[in-house]
DOMI-141968 format. One record per residue: residue number from 1; x, y, z of N, C-alpha, C in turn; residue in one letter. Coordinates in pm, 1 decimal, decimal comma. Each point is the difference from the previous one (the first is absolute). Layout:
<recs>
k | n_c1 | n_c2 | n_c3 | ca_c1 | ca_c2 | ca_c3 | c_c1 | c_c2 | c_c3 | r
NUM | X | Y | Z | X | Y | Z | X | Y | Z | a
...
</recs>
This chain:
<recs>
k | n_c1 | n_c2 | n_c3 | ca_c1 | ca_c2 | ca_c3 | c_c1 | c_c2 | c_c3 | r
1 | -501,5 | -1044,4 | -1432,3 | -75,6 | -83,2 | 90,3 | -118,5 | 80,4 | 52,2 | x
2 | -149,4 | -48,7 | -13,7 | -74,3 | 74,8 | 63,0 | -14,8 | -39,2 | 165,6 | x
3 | -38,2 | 118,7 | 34,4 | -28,1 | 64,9 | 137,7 | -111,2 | -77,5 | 37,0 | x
4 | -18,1 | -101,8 | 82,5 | -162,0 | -1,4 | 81,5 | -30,0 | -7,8 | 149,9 | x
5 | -124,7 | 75,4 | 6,7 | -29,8 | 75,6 | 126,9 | 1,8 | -103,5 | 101,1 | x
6 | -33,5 | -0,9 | 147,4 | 51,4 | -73,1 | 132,4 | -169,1 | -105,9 | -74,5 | x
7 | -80,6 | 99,6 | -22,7 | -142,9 | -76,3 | 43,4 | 6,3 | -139,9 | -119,4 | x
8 | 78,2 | 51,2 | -91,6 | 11,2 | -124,1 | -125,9 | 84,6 | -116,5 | 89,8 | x
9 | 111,7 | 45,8 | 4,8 | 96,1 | -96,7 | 104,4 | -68,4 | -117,7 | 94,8 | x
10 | -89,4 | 79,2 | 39,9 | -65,1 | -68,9 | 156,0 | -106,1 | -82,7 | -99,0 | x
11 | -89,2 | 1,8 | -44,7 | -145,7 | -35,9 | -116,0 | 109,1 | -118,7 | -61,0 | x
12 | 79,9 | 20,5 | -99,1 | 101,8 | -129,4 | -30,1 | 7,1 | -93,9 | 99,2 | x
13 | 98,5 | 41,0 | 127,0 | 43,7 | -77,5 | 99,8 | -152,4 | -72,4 | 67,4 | x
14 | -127,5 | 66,8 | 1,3 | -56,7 | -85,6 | 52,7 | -112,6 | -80,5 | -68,5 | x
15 | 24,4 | 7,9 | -105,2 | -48,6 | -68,8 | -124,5 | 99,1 | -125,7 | 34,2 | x
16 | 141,7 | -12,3 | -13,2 | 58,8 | -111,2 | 8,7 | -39,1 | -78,3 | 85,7 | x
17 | 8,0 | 49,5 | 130,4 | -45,1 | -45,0 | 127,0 | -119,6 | -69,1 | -11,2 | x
18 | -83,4 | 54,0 | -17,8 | -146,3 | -80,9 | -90,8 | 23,9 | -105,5 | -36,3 | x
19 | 62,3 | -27,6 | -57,6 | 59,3 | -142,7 | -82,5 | 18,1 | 47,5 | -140,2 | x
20 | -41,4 | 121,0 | -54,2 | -3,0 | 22,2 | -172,9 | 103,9 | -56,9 | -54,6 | x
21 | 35,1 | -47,9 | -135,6 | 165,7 | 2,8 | -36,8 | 53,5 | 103,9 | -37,5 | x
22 | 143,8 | 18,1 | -2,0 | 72,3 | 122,5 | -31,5 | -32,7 | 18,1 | -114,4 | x
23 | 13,5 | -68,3 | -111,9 | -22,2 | 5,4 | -137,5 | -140,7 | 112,5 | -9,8 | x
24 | -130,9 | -72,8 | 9,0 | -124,8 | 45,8 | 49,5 | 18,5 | 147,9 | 29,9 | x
25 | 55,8 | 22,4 | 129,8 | -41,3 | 115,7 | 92,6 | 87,6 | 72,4 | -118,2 | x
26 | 123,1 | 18,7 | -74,9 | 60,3 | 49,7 | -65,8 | -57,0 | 77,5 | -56,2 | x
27 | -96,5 | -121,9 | -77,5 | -23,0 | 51,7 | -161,8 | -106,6 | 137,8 | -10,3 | x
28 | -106,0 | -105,3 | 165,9 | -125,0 | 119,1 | 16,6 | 51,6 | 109,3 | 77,4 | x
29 | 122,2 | 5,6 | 101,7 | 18,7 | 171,3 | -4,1 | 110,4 | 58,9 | -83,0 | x
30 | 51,7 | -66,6 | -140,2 | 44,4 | 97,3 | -42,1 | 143,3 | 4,2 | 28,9 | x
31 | 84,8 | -127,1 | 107,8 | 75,0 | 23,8 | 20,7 | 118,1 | -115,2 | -53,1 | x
32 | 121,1 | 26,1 | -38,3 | 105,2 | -90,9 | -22,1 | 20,2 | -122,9 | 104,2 | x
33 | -11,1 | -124,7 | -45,2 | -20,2 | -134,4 | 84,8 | 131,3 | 1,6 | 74,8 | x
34 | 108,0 | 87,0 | -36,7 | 140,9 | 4,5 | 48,1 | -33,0 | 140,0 | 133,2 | x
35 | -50,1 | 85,4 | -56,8 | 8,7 | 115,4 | 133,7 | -119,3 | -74,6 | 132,6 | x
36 | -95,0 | -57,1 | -79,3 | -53,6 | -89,2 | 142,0 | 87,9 | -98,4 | 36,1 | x
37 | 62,6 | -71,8 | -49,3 | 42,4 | -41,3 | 74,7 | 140,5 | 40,1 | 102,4 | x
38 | 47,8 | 132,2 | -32,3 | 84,0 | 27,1 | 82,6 | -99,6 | 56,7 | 82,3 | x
39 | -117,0 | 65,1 | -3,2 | -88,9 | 47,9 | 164,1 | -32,5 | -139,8 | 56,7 | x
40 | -6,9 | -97,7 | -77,2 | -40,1 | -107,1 | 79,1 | 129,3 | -24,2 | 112,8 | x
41 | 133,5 | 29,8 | -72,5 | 60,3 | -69,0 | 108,9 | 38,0 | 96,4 | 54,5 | x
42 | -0,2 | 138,6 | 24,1 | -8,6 | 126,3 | 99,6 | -39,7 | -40,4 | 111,6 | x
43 | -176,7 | -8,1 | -25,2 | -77,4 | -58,0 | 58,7 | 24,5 | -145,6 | 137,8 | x
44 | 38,3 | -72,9 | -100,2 | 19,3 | -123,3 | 64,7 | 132,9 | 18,3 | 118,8 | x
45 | 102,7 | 97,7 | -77,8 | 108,2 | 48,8 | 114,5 | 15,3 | 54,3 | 104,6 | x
46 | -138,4 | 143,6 | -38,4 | -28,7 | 77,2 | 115,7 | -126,1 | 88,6 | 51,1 | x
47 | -90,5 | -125,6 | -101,3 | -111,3 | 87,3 | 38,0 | -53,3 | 145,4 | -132,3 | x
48 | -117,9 | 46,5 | 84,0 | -26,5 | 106,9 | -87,8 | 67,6 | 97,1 | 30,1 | x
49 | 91,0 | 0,1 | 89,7 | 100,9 | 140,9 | 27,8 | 77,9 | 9,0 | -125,7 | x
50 | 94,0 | -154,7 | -4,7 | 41,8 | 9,2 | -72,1 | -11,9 | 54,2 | -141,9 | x
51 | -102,4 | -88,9 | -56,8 | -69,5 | 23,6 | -105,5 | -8,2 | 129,9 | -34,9 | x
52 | -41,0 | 130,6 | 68,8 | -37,9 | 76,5 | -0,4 | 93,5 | 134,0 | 9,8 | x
53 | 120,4 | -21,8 | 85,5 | 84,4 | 97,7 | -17,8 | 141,1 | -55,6 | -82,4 | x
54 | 51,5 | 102,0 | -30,9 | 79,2 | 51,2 | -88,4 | 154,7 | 35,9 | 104,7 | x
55 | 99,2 | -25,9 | -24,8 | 103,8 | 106,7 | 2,2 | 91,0 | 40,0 | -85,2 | x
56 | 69,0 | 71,4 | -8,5 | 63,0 | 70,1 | -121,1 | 138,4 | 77,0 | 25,8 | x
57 | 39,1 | -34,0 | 100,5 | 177,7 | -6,7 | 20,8 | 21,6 | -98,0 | 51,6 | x
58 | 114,7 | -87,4 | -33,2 | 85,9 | -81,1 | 95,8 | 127,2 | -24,1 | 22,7 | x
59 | 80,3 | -12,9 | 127,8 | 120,1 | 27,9 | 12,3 | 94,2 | -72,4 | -81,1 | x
60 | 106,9 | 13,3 | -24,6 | 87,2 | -96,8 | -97,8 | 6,9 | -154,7 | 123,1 | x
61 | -23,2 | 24,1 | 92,7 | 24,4 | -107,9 | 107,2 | -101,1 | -116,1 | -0,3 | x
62 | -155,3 | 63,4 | -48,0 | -116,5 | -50,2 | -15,9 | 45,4 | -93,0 | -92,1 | x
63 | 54,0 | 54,0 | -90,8 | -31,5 | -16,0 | -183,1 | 133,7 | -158,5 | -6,2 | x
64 | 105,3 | 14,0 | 85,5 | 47,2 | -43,0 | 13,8 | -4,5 | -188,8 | 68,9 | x
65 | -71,0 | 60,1 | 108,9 | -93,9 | -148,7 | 61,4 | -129,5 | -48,5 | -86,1 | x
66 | -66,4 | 70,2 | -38,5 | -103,2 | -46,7 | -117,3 | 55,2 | -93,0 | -70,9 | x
67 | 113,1 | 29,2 | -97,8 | 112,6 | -43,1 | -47,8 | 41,3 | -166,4 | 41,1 | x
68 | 58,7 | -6,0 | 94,4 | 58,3 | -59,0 | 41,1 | -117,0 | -131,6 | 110,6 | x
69 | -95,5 | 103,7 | 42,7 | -118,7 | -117,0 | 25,3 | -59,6 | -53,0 | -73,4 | x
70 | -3,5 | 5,9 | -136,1 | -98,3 | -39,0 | -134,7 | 127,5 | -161,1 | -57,3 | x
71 | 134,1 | 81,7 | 49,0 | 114,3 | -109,0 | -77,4 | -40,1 | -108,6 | 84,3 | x
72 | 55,3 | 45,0 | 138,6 | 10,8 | -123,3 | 137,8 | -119,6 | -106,5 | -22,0 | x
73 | -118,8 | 41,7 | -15,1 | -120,9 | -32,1 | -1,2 | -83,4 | -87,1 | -139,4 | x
74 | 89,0 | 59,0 | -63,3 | -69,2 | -82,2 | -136,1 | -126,8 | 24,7 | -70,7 | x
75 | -39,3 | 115,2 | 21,2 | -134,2 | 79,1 | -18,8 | -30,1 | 85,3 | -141,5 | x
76 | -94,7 | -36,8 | -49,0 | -7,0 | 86,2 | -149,4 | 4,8 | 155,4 | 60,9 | x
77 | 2,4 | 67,2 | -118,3 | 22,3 | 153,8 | 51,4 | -191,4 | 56,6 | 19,0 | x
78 | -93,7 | -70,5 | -17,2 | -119,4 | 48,1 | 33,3 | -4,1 | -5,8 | 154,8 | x
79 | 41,6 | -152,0 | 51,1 | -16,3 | -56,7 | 149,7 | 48,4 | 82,8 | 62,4 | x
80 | 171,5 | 12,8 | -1,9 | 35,8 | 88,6 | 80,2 | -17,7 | 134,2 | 6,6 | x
81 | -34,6 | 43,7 | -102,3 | -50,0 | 165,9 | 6,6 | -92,4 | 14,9 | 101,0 | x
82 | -125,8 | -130,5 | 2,2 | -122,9 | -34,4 | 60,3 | 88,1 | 48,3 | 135,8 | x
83 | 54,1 | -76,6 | 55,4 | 82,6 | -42,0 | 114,7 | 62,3 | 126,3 | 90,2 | x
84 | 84,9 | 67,7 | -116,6 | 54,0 | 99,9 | 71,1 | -62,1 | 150,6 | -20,4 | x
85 | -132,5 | -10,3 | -39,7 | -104,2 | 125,2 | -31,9 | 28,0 | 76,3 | -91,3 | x
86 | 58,6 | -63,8 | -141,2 | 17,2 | 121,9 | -57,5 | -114,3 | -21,3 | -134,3 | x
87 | -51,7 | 101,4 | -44,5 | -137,9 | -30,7 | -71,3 | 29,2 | -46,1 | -142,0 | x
88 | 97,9 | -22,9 | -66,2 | 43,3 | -4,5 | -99,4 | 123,4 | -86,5 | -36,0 | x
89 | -32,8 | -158,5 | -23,0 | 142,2 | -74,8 | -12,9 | 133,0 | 52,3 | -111,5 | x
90 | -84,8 | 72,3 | -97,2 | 77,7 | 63,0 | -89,7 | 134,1 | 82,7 | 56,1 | x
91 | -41,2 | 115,0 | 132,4 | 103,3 | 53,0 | 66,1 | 103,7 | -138,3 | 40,3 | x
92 | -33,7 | -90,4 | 58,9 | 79,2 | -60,6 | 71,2 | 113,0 | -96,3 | -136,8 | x
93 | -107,7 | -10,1 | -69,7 | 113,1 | -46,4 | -105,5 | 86,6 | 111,2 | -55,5 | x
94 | -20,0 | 151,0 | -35,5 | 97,5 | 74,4 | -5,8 | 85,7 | 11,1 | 89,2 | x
95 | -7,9 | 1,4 | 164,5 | 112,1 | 19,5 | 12,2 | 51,6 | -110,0 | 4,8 | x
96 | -38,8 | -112,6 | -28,5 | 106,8 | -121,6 | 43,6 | 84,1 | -4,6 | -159,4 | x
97 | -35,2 | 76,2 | -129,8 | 82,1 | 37,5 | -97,0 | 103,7 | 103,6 | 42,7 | x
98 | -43,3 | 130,7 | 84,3 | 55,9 | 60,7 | -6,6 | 181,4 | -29,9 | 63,6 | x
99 | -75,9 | -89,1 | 112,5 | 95,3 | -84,6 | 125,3 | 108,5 | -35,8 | -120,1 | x
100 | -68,9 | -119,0 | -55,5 | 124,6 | -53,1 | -70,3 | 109,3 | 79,8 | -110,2 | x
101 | -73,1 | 48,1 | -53,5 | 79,6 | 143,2 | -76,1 | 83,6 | 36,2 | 37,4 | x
102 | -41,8 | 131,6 | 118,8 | 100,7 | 56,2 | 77,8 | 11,5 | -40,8 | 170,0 | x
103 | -45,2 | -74,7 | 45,7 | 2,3 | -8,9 | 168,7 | -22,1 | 29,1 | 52,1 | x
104 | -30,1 | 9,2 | 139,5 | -42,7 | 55,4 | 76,2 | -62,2 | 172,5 | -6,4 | x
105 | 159,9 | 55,5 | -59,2 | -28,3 | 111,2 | 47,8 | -109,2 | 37,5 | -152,7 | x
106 | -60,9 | -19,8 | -70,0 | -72,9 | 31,6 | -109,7 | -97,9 | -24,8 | 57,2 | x
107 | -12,1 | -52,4 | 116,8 | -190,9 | -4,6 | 94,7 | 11,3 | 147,0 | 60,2 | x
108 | 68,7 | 81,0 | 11,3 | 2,2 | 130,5 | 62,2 | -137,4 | 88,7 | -47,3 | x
109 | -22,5 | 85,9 | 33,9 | -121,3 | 109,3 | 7,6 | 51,8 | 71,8 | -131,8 | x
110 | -49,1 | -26,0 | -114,2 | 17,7 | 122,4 | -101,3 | -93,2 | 84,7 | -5,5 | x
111 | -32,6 | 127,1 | 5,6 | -79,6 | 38,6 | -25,0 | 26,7 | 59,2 | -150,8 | x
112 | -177,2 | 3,1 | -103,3 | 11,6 | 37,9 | -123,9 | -0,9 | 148,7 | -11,2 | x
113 | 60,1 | 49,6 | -133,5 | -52,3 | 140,7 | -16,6 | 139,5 | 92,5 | 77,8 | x
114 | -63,5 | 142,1 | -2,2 | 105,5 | 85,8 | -11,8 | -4,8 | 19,6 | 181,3 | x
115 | 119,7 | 38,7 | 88,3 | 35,7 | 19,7 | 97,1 | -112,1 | 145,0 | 5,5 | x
116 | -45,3 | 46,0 | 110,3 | -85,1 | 95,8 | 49,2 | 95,6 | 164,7 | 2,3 | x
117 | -18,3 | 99,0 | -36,5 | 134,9 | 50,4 | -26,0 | -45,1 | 115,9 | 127,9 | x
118 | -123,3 | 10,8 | 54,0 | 14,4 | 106,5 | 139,6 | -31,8 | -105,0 | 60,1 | x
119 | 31,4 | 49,6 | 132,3 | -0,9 | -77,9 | 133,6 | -172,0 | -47,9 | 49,2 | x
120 | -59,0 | -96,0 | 62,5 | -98,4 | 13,8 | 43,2 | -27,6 | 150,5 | 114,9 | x
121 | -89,3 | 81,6 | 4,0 | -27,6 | 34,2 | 94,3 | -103,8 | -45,2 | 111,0 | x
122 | 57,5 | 2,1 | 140,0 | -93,8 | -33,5 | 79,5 | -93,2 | 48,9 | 63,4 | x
123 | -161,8 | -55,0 | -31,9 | -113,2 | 55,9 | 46,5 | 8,7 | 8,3 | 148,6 | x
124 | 8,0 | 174,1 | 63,7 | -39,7 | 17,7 | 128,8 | -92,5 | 39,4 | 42,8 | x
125 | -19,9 | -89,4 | 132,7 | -146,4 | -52,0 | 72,8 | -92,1 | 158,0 | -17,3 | x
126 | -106,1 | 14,3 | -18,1 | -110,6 | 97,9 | 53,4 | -47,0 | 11,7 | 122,2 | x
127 | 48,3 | 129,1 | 23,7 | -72,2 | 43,3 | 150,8 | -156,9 | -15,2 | -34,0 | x
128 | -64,3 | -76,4 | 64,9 | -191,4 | 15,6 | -14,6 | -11,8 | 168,5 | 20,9 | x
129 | -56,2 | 28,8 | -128,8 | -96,5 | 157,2 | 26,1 | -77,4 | 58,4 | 127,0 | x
130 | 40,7 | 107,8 | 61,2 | -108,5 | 8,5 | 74,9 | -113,3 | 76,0 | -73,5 | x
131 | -124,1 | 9,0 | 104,9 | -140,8 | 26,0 | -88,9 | 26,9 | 137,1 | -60,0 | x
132 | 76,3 | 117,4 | 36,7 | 14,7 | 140,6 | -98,8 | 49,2 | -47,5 | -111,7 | x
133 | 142,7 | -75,6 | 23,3 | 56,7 | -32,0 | -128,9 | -78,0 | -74,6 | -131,7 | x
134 | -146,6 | -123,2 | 66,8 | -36,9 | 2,1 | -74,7 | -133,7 | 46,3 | -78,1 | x
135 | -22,6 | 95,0 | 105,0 | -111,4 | 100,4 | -54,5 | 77,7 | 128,8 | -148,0 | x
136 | 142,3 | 20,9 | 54,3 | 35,2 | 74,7 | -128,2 | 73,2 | -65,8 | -86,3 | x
137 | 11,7 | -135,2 | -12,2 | -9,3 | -62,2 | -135,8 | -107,9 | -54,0 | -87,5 | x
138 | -86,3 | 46,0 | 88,0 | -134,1 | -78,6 | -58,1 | -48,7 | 154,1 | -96,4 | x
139 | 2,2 | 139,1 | 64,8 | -26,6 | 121,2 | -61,5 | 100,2 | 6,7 | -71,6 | x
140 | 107,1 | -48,1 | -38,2 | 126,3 | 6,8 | -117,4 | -81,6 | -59,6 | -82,6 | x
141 | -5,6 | -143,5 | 27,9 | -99,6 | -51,5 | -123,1 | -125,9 | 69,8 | -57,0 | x
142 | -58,0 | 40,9 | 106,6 | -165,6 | 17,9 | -85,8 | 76,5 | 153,8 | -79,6 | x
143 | 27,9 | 46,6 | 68,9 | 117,4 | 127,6 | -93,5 | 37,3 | -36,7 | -117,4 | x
144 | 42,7 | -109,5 | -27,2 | 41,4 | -51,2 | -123,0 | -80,7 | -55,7 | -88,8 | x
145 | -60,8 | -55,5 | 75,0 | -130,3 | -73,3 | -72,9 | -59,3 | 140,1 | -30,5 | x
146 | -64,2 | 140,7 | 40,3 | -61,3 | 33,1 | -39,3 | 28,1 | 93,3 | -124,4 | x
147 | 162,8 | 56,0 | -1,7 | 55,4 | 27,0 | -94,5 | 19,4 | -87,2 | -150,0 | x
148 | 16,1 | -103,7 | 18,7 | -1,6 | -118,1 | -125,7 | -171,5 | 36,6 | -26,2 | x
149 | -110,4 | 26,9 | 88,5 | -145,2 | -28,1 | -90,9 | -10,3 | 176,9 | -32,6 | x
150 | 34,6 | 61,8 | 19,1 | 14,4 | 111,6 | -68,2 | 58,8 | 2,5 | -110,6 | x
151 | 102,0 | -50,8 | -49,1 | 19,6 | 34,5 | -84,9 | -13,9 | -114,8 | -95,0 | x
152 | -50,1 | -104,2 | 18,3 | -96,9 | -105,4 | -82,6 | -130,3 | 88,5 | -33,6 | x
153 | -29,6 | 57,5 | 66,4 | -166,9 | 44,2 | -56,7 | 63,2 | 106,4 | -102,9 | x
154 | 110,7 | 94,3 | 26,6 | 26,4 | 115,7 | -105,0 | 35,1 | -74,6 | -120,9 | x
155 | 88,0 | -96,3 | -11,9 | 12,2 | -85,5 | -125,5 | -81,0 | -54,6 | -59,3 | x
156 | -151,8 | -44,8 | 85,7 | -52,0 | -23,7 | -51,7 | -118,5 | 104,5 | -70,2 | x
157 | -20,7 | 105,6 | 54,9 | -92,6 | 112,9 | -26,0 | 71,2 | 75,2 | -164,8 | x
158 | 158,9 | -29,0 | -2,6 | 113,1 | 76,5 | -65,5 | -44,0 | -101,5 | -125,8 | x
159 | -40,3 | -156,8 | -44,2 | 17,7 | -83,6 | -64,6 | -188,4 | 62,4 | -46,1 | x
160 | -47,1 | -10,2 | 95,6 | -129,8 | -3,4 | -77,2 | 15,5 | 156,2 | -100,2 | x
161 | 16,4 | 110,6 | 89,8 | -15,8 | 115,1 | -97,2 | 66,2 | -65,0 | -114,6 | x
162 | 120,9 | -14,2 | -37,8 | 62,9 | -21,4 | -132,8 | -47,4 | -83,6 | -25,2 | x
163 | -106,0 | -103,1 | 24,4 | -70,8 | -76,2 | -87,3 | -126,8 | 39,0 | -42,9 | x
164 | -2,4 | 110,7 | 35,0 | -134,5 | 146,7 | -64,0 | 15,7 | 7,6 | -53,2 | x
165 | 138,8 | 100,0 | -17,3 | 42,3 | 71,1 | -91,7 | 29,9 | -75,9 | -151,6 | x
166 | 21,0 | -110,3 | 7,0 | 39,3 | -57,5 | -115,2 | -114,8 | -72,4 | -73,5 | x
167 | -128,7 | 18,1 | 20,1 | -104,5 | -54,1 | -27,9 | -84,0 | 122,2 | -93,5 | x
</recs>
């Protein structure tokens, strides 16, 4: 599925608004008459917020009422995706496969891929530098910096002779 940017999103959506037809606005940006029309009904659900953001976890509890509000309701799986913000009716029809498969508990959080095998470590806060401290990291650097152009110029003085010599 390709990726398109917020500013395409919004240029579609207010092309429709215009009066253009979907068909139309489709063809001239390039886009599937099916993915406009699921921004159309983003849109129509919640606006350009909607439209525009994304989320990308949801609880098995979410996944569960999605579910079960799409049945109660009688709603294709584009509408209610529209409905309950999720950007993609496709998810909502997986899990309502997954539901029936295995149940409930198969809406749980899988995560893919291999378990993390060290622990996170946690980033601790920085004391702000005072001005010595950062006057002698700043002479560490140019220290360093001036050692790296030293010995760039000898490699390079070292490259030209042997390209004397071989001439």
């Amino acid at each position: 599925m390709a990726k398109y940017s917020k500013e395409q999103r919004i240029e579609a959506i207010q092309q429709l608004l215009a009066g253009k037809p979907l068909k139309t606005t489709a063809r001239e940006l390039g886009i599937s008459p099916q993915v406009l029309r699921n921004w159309r009904n983003q849109y129509e659900a919640g606006g350009y917020e909607q439209l525009l953001t994304t989320r990308q976890h949801y609880t098995a509890q979410f996944k569960l009422e999605a579910i079960v509000y799409r049945r109660e309701n009688g709603l294709s799986y584009p509408q209610a995706a529209a409905d309950m913000r999720i950007p993609n009716e496709g998810t909502l029809y997986a899990w309502e496969r997954i539901y029936e498969e295995q149940g409930a508990d198969g809406l749980q959080d899988t995560r893919k891929g291999r378990p993390p095998t060290m622990p996170k470590q946690e980033k601790k806060p920085q004391k702000p530098m005072t001005r010595e401290q950062e006057l002698e990291a700043e002479v560490a650097y140019l220290k360093m910096e001036n050692a790296y152009l030293k010995k760039l110029k000898a490699l390079v003085e070292e490259r030209e002779k042997s390209a004397k010599k071989t001439k």
